[in-house]
C-alpha positions as CSV (number, residue, x, y, z in Angstrom):
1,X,100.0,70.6,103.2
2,X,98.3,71.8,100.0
3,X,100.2,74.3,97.4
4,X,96.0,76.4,98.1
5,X,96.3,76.5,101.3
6,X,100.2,77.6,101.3
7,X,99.4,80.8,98.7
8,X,96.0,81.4,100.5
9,X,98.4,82.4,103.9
10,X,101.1,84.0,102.5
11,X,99.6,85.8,99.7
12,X,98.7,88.9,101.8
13,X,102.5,88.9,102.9
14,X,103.8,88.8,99.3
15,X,100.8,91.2,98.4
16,X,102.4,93.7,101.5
17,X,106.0,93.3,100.2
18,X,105.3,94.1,96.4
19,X,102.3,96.7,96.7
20,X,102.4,100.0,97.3
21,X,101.5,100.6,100.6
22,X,98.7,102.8,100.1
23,X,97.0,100.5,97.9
24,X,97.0,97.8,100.9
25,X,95.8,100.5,103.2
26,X,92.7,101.3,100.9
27,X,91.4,97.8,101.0
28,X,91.8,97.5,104.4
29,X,89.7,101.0,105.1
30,X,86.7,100.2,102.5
31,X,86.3,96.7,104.3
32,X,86.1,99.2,108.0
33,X,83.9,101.3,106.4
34,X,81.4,98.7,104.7
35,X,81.7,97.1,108.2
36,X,80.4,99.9,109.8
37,X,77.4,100.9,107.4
38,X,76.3,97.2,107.9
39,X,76.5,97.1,111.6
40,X,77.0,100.4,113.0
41,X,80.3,101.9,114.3
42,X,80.2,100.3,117.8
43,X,83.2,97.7,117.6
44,X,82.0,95.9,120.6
45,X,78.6,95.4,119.2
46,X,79.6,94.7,115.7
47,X,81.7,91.9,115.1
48,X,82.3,92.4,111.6
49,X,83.6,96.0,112.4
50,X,85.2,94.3,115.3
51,X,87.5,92.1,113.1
52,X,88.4,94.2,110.4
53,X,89.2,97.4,112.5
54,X,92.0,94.6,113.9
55,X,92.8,93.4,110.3
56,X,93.7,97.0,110.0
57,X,95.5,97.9,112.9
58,X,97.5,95.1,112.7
59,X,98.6,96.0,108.9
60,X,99.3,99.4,111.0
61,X,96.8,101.2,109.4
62,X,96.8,104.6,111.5
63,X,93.9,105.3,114.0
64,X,92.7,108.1,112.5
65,X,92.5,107.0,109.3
66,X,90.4,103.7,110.5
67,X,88.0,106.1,112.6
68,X,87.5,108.4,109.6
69,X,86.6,105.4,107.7
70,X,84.2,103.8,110.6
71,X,82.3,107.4,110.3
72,X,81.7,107.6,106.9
73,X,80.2,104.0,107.3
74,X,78.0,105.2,109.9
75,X,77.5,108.6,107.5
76,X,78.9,110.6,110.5
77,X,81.3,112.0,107.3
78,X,80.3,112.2,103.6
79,X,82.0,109.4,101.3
80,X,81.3,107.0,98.6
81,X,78.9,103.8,99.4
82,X,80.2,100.8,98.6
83,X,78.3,97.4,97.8
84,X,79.5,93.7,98.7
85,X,79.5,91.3,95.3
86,X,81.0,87.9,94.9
87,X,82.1,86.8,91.6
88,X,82.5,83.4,90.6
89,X,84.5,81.4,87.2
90,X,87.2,79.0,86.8
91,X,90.8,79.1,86.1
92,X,93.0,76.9,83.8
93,X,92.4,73.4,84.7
94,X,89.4,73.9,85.8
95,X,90.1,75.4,89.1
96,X,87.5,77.1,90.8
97,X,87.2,80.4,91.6
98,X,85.6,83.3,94.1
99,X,86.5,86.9,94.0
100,X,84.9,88.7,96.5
101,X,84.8,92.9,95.9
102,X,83.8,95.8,97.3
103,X,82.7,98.2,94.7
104,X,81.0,101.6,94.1
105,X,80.2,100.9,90.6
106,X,79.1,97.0,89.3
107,X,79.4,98.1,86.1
108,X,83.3,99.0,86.2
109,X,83.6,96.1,88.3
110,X,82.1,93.6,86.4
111,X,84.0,94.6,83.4
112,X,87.3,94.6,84.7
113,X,86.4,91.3,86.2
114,X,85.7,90.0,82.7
115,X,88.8,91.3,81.2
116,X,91.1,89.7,83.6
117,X,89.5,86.2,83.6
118,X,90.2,86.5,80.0
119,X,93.5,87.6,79.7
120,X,94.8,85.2,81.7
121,X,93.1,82.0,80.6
122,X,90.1,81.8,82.5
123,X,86.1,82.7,82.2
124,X,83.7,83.9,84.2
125,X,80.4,81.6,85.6
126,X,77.2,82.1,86.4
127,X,76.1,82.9,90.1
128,X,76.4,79.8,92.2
129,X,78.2,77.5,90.0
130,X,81.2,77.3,92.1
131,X,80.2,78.3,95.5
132,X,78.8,75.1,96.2
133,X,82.3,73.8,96.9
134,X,83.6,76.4,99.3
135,X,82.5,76.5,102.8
136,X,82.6,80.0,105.2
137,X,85.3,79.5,108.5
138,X,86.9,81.1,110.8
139,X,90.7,81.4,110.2
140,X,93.2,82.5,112.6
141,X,97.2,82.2,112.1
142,X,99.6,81.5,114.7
143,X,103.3,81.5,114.8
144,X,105.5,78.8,114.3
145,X,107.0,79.0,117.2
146,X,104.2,78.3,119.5
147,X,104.4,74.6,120.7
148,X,101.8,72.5,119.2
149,X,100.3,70.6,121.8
150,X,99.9,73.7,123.9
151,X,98.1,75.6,120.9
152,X,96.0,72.8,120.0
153,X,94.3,72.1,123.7
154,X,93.8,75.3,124.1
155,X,92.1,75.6,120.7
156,X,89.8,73.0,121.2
157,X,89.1,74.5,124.8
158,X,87.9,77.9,123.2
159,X,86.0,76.3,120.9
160,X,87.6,75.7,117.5
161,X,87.2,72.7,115.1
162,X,90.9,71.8,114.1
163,X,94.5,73.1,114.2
164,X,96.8,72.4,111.0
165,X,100.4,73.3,109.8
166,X,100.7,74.9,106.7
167,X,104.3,75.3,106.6
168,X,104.6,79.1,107.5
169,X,102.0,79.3,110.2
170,X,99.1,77.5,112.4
171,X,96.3,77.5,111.0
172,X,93.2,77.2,113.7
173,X,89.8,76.8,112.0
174,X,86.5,77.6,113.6
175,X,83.0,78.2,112.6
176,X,82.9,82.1,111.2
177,X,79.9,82.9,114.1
178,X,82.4,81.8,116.7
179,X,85.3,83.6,115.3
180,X,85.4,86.3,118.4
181,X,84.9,84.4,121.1
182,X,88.2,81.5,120.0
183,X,90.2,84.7,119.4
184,X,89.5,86.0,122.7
185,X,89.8,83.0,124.1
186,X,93.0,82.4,123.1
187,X,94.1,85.7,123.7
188,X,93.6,85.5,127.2
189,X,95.3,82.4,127.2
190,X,98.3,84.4,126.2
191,X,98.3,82.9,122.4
192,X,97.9,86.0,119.8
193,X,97.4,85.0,116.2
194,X,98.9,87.1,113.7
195,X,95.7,87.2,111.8
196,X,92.0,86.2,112.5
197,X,89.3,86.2,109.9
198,X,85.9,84.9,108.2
199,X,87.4,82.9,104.4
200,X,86.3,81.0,102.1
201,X,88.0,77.3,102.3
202,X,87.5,74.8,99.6
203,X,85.5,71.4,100.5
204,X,87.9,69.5,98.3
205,X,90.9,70.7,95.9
206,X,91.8,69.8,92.3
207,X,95.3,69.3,91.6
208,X,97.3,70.8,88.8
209,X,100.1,68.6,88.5
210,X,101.4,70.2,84.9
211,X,103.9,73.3,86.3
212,X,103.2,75.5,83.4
213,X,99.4,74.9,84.0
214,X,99.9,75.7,87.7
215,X,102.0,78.7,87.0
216,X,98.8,79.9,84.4
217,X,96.6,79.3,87.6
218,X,99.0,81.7,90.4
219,X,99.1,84.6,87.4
220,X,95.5,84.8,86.6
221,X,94.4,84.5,91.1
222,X,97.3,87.4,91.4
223,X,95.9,89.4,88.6
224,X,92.7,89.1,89.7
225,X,94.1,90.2,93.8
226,X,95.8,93.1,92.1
227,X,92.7,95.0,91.0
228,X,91.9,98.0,93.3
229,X,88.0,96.8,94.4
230,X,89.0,92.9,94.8
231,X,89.0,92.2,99.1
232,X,89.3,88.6,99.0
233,X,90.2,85.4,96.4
234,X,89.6,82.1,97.0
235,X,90.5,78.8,94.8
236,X,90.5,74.5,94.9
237,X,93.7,74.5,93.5
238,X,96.2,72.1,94.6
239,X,100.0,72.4,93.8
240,X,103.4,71.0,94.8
241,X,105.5,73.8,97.1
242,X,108.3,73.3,94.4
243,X,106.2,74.8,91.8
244,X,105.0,77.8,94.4
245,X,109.1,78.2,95.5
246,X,109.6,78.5,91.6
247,X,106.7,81.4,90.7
248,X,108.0,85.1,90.3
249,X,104.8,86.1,89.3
């Protein structure tokens, strides 16, 4: 398994652990309320909506709080609009990035963005210099302690591409448009992923074999998480799991 994919699944964990709560929540609520201004408030006719209002519940995001969001998407309740933008640049070594935000103002965005590419060793890139080696899927996570074989034929039944260990969890992939229908699928069959989402995943990784490179790599993808409009990262990096055991951040 690949030191990406190992920090792609268990960086929202960390990220829950370390973070104020509150600053997880409001994440969670701006992706609800985006959601809802894209494709109405109706969560069984918008599947974007759909997903994140789960994305939040399961991070036990209170009701209220999700439906006040879902409103001002609609503009049932006055609030701030907020605009999807994807940033793109490369990290030490090379490593491609995508940083994908939800912002009210580009400007303060954008800047920010700069400044913590460059503190940390990296530099921003034109529109579409990386993106052609990501690709958009459908992720869902699983438990460990779901039997395999069980998991996987089921999988395949409802529709998904491929089933792989990452250590911590299963990872079932899927194309994005068929997301709902292999969660509920799989649901029914009695198998509940802890997690099920659209990301980014890289078509092919570069490795950073130097640890003090790698460790450059995890500070400036963290930084970049910790600021407040950020909703997503994505990277090619590869790494060992001893070097990922040994970062502190």
């Amino acid at each position: 398994m690949s030191g990406h994919s190992k920090w792609a699944t268990t960086k929202h964990r960390k990220g829950a652990q370390d973070k104020a709560r509150a600053k997880v929540f409001a994440k969670l609520i701006r992706q609800v309320e985006v959601a809802a201004r894209e494709g109405g408030g109706d969560i069984n006719s918008n599947a974007t909506l759909r997903t994140m209002y789960q994305k939040a519940r399961s991070s036990s995001v209170p009701l209220d709080t999700i439906e006040k969001a879902i409103k001002r998407g609609t503009g049932e309740l006055e609030g701030v609009r907020y605009e999807s933008v994807s940033y793109e640049g490369y990290a030490p070594g090379g490593v491609a990035v995508i940083v994908e935000v939800l912002t009210d103002n580009r400007n303060r965005t954008g800047a920010d963005m700069r400044n913590v590419f460059s503190k940390n060793g990296g530099s921003m890139a034109e529109p579409g210099s990386v993106s052609w080696q990501f690709e958009r899927r459908g992720i869902l996570l699983f438990p460990k302690s779901l039997d395999e074989d069980t998991l996987l034929e089921a999988a395949l039944e409802a529709g998904a591409n491929d089933l792989a260990d990452t250590g911590d969890h299963w990872k079932v992939t899927c194309e994005p448009t068929e997301l709902h229908e292999v969660r509920d699928a799989l649901e029914a069959a009695g198998l509940h992923p802890e997690s099920a989402e659209p990301s980014l995943e890289p078509t092919q990784l570069v490795p950073v074999t130097d640890e003090a490179e790698a460790k450059k790599v995890l500070r400036l993808l963290d930084a970049i998480d910790d600021l407040d409009d950020v909703q997503a990262v994505h990277a090619n990096f590869d790494v060992s799991d001893e070097v990922l055991a040994s970062y502190d951040g």
